[in-house]
N, C-alpha and C positions, 0 to 999 in steps of 0.2 A: 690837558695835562696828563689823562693816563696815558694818551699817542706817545706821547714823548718818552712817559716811564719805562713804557711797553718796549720801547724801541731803542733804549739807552739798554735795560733788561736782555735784550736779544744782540746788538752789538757786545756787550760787556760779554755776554756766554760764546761769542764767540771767538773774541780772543783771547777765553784759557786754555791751557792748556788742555793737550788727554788726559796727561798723568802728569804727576806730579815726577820727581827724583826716587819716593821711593815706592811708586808704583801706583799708588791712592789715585782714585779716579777726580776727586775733587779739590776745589782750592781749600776749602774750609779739612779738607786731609788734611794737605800742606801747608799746615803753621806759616813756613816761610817764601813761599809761592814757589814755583814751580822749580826754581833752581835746587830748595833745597829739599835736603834727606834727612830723615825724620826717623830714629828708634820708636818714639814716642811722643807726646807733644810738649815736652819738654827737655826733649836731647835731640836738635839739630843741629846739623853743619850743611854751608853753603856751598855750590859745585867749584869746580875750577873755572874761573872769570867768566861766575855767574852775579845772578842780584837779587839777595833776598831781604826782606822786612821782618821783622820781627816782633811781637807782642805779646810775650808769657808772661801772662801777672799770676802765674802760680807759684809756691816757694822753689826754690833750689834747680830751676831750669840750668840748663846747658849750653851753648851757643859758642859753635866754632866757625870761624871764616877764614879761608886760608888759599892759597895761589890764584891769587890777583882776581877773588870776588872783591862787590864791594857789599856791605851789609848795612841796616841802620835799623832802629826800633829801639825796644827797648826791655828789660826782663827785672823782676820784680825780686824781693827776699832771696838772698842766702842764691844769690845768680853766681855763674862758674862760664865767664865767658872768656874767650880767646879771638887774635886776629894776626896771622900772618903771612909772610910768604907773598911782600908785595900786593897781598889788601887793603882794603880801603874803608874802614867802619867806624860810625856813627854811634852809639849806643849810650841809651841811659842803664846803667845798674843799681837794682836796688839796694836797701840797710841788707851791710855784711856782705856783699857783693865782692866777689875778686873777678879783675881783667887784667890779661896780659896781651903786650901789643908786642910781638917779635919783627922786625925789621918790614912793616907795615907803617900806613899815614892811620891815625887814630884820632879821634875825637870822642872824648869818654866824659859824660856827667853822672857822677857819683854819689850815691847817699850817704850817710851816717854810716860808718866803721867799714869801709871800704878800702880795700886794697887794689893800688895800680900799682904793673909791673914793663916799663918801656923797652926793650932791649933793642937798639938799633931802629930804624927807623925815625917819625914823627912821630910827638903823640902831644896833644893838647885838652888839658882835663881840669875839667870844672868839680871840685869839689861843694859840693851844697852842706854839709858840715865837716864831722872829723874824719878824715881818711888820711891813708898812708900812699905816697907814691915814692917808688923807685926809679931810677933814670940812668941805664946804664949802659955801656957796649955801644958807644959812639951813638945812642938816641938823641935829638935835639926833642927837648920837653919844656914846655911851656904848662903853668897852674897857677888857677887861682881861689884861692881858699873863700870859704864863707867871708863875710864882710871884705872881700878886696875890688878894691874897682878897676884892677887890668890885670892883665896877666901877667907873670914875671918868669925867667928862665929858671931853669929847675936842673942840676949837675949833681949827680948823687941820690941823694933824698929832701922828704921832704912830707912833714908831717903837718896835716890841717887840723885845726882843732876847732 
């Protein structure tokens, strides 16, 4: 068993990266692996049609994706996340969490007093209690609220509770 540890250990260090996006030698730099760039470890955004993960369970993180990355993970409290620009993101946000999906495919699951914002594009959003979504600028939007068993189209707005 250690042969194999050892040697899964030595394949896996070889395929990261040098450097991350924004210059950090390691993956544990790069919050969001090597595509993306990092102010800090809670203010990243993803390259241009790149691919990165995400996992800030700190408050008030940051997370931008935009010209045809795709992104996925997920960011914790009072998160401030965006996806546009023909991207492609997956994300959970946490209580008090705002995302906006500008003419991108989105898939967003949302805590308590969450704001979603669809402009053009997809965007398909599981609310886990009460949040707000908007759906506008020719988005096709799909949600569904706490206690519902499918998803129902969404024109306008549309508040979960």
């Amino acid at each position: 068993m250690r042969v194999v540890s050892a040697i899964l250990l030595v394949v896996g260090t070889m395929l990261l990266p040098a450097a991350c996006g924004d210059g950090s030698s390691t993956l544990a730099e790069c919050p969001g692996g090597p595509d993306c760039t990092c102010s800090d470890p809670k203010n990243c955004s993803c390259a241009a049609d790149g691919s990165c993960g995400f996992n800030c369970q700190e408050e008030g993180c940051k997370i931008s994706c935009s010209a045809g990355a795709t992104c996925e993970g997920e960011c914790s409290k009072d998160c401030d996340a965006s996806c546009s620009e023909g991207s492609k993101c997956t994300l959970e946000i946490g209580v008090g969490g705002d995302f906006s999906c500008n003419n991108a495919d989105c898939d967003i699951t949302a805590q308590d007093e969450s704001d979603i914002a669809c402009v053009g594009g997809t965007c398909k959003i599981t609310c886990i209690a009460r949040c707000d979504v908007a759906c506008t600028g020719g988005a096709v939007c799909e949600a569904k609220c706490a206690g519902d068993s499918e998803f129902k189209p969404v024109e306008g707005s549309l508040q979960c509770k």
